[in-house]
C-alpha positions in Angstrom: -13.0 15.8 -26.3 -9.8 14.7 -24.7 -9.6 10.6 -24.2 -7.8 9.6 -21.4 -6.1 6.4 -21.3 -6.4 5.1 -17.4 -4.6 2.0 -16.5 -6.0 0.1 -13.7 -5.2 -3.0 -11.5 -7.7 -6.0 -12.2 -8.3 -6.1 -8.1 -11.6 -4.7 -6.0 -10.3 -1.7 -4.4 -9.1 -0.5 -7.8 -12.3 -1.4 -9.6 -14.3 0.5 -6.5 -12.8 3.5 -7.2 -13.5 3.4 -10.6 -17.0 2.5 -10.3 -18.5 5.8 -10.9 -16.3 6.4 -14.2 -16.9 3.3 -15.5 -20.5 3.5 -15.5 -21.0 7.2 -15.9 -22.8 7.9 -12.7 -20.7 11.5 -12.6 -19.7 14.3 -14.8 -16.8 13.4 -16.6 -16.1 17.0 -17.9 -16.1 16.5 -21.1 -13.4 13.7 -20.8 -13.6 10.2 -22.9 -12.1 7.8 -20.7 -10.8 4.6 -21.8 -10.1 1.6 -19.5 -7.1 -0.7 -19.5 -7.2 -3.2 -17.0 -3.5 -4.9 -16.5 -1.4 -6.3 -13.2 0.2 -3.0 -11.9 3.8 -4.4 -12.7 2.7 -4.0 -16.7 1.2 -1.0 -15.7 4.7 0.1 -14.5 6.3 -0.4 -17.4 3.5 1.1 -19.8 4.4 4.3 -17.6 7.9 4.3 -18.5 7.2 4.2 -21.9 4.5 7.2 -21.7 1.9 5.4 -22.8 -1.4 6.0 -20.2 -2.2 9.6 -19.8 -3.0 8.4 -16.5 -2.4 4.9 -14.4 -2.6 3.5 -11.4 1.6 2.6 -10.6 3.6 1.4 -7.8 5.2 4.4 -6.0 8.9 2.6 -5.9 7.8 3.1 -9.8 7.2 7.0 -9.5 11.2 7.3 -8.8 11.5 6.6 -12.9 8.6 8.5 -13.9 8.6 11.8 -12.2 10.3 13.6 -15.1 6.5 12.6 -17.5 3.7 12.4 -14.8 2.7 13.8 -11.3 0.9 12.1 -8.7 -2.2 12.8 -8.3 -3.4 13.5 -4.5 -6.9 10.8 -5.0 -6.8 7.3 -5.8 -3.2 5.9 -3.6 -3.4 2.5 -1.9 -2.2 3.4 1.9 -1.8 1.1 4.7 -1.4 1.8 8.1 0.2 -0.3 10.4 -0.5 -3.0 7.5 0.9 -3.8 4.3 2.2 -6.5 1.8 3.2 -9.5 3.7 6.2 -11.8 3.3 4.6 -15.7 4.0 5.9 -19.1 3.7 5.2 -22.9 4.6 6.4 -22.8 8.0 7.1 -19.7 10.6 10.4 -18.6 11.8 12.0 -20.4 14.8 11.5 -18.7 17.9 9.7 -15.3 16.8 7.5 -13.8 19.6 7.7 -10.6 17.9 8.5 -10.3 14.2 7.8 -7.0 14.4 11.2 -6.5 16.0 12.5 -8.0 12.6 16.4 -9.6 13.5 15.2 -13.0 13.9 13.0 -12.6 10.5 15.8 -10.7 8.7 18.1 -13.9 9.6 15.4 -16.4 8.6 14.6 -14.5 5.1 18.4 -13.9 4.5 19.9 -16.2 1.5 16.6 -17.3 0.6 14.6 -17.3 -2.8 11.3 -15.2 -2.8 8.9 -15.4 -5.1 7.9 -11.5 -6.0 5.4 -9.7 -8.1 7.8 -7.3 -10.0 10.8 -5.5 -8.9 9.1 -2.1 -9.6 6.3 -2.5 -7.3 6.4 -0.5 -4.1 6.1 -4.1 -1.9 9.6 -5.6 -3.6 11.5 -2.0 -2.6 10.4 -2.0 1.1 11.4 -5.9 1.2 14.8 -4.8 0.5 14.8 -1.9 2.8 13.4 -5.1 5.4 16.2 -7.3 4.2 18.5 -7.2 1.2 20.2 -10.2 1.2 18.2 -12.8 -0.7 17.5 -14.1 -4.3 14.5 -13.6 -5.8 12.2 -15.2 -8.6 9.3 -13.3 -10.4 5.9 -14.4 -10.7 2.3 -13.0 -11.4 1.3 -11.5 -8.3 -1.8 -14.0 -8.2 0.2 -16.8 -8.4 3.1 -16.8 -5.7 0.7 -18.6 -3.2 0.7 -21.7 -5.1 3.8 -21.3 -5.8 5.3 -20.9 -2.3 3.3 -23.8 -1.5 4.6 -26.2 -4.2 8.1 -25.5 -2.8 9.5 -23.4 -5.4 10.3 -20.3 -3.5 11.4 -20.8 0.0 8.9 -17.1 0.6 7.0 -15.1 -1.3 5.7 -11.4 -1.1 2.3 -11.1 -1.0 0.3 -7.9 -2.3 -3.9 -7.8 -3.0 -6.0 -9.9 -1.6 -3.9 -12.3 -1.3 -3.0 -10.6 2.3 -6.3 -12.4 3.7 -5.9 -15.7 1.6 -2.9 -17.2 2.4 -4.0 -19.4 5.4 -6.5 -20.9 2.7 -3.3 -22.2 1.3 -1.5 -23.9 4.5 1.0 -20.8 4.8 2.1 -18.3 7.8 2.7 -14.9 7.8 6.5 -14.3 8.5 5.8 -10.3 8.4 3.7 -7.2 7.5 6.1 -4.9 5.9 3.6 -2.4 6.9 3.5 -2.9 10.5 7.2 -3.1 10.1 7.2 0.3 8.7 5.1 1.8 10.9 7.7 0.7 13.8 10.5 2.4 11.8 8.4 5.6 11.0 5.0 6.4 12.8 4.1 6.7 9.1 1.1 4.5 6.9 3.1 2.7 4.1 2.0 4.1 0.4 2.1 1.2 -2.3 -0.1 2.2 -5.7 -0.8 5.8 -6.4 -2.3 7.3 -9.4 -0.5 9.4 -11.8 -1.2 11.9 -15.3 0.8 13.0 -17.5 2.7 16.0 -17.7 1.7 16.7 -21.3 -1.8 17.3 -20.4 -1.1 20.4 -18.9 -1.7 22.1 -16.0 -5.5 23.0 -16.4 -6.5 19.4 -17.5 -4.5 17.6 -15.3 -6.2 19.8 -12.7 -9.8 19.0 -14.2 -9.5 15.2 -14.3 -7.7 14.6 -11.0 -11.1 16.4 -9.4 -13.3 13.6 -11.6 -11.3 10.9 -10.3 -11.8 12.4 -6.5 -15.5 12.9 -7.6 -15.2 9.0 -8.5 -14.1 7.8 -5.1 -16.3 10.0 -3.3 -19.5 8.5 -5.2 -18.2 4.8 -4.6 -17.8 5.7 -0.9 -21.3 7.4 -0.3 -22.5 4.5 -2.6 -20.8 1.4 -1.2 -23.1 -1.2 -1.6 -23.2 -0.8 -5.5 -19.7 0.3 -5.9 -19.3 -2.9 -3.8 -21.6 -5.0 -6.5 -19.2 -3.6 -9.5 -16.0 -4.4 -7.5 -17.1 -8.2 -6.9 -16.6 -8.6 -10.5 -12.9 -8.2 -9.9 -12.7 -10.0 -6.4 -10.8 -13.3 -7.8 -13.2 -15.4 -5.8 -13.1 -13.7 -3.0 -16.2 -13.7 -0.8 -18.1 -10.3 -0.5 -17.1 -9.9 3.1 -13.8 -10.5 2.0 -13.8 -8.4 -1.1 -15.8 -5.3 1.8 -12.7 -5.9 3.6 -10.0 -5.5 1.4 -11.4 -2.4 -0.3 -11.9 -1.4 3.3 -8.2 -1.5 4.3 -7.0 0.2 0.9 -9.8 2.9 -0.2 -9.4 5.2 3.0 -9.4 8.7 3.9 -5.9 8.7 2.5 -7.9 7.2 -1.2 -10.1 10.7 -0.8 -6.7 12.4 -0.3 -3.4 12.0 0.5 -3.2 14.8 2.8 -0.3 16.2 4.7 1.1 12.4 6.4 0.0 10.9 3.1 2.6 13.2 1.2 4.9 12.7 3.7 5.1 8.9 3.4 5.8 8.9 -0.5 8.3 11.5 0.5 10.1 9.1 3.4 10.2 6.0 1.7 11.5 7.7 -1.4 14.4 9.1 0.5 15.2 6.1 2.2 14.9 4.2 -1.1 17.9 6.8 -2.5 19.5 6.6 0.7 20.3 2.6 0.6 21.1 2.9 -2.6 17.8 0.8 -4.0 16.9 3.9 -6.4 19.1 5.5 -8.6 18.3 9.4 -7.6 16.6 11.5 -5.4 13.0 12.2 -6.2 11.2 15.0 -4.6 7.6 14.2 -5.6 5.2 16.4 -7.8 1.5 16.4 -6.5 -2.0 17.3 -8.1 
């Protein structure tokens, strides 16, 4: 019996998808699979030490990995025309349409933002947004409070905290992923799932199908997938917590596709392109 080591995010939509494995309502083909539950930016760096044969990681992450793990085509977080948002205490002067982006890019310029880790996906396409600013880094679930005690003058927002924020007296200053749908007719990947290399080809094969068998269970079983995923929902109500795992377990969660592939492969070009990752990465799908 092989064991699999599969990182996770401590968030609903991550938890949905893992419903079925976690509570053995599929075949698991002969695989032991051990959970380990972490914020993706420590799941990040567990990948770059090899240590998960398979975990959930920020695709601005994959450019460092893709020499020990390829991406599997089940499990990526993909918004389109919505993604991690930038907020703060009060809104930009003047902004009809932030989408447009000059008037934010002026107002976000110099500033301190509060961000989750600089290897998750929502702190690379900041700095293809705008790349003049400091930054400070804080637990993803705590930037809110944060940017509302006046210690970051912004902070980038990623989970549920995308519906939150007005709880805490801030304003959206943009989506990223509406940005980048404006700049590319293309849905914004964030978190994938990846396996190791090592495996080899026939087991990497085998597993990636359990984990799409996973996600198709959750979806045909939504209610109780639902139930299991409110355990993880950070006191989110369960319309909230239907929401969010709405908006990031898609048809793109069942699989990538041909525009989901695409998307990893724009954004990392243009990450090599401005010079925000340090080679060209031509991704490696399962």
């Amino acid at each position: 019996m092989t064991t699999i080591r599969f990182g996770h995010s401590p968030d609903p939509d991550d938890a949905f998808m893992f419903y079925a494995i976690a509570k053995n309502k599929i075949d698991l083909a002969g695989f032991k699979v051990t959970h380990v539950v972490e914020d993706i930016e420590s799941l990040n760096q567990r990948a770059l030490r090899g240590e998960l044969e398979v975990t959930a990681v920020s695709v601005h992450a994959y450019a460092f990995l893709a020499d020990q793990y390829r991406i599997m085509r089940s499990g990526a977080s993909i918004g389109e025309k919505y993604g991690p948002i930038v907020v703060a205490r009060k809104s930009p002067p003047s902004q009809p349409s932030p989408i447009k982006g000059e008037g934010v890019k002026h107002f976000l310029r110099g500033k301190k933002i509060a961000i989750p880790g600089m290897l998750t996906t929502a702190a690379l396409v900041l700095r293809l947004f705008e790349k003049d600013f400091s930054y400070v880094i804080v637990p993803f679930n705590k930037i809110l409070d944060y940017v509302k005690a006046g210690r970051a003058d912004a902070g980038l927002i990623i989970h549920e905290g995308q519906l939150t924020y007005p709880e805490k007296g801030l304003v959206k200053v943009v989506d990223l992923g509406e940005w980048w749908w404006e700049k590319t007719k293309l849905p914004l990947p964030l978190g994938i799932d990846v396996i190791r290399k090592d495996l080899g080809e026939e087991k990497m094969k085998t597993f990636a199908q359990v984990f799409k068998n996973s996600i198709a269970y959750s979806l045909e079983h939504r209610n109780e997938a639902l139930d299991y995923a409110m355990l993880y929902g950070r006191d989110l109500t369960r319309e909230a917590a239907d929401r969010f795992v709405g908006m990031y377990v898609n048809d793109y969660t069942r699989d990538l596709g041909e525009k989901g592939e695409e998307a990893i492969r724009e954004l990392l070009v243009r990450g090599f392109v401005h010079k925000l990752l340090p080679r060209k990465v031509v991704p490696e799908f399962v």
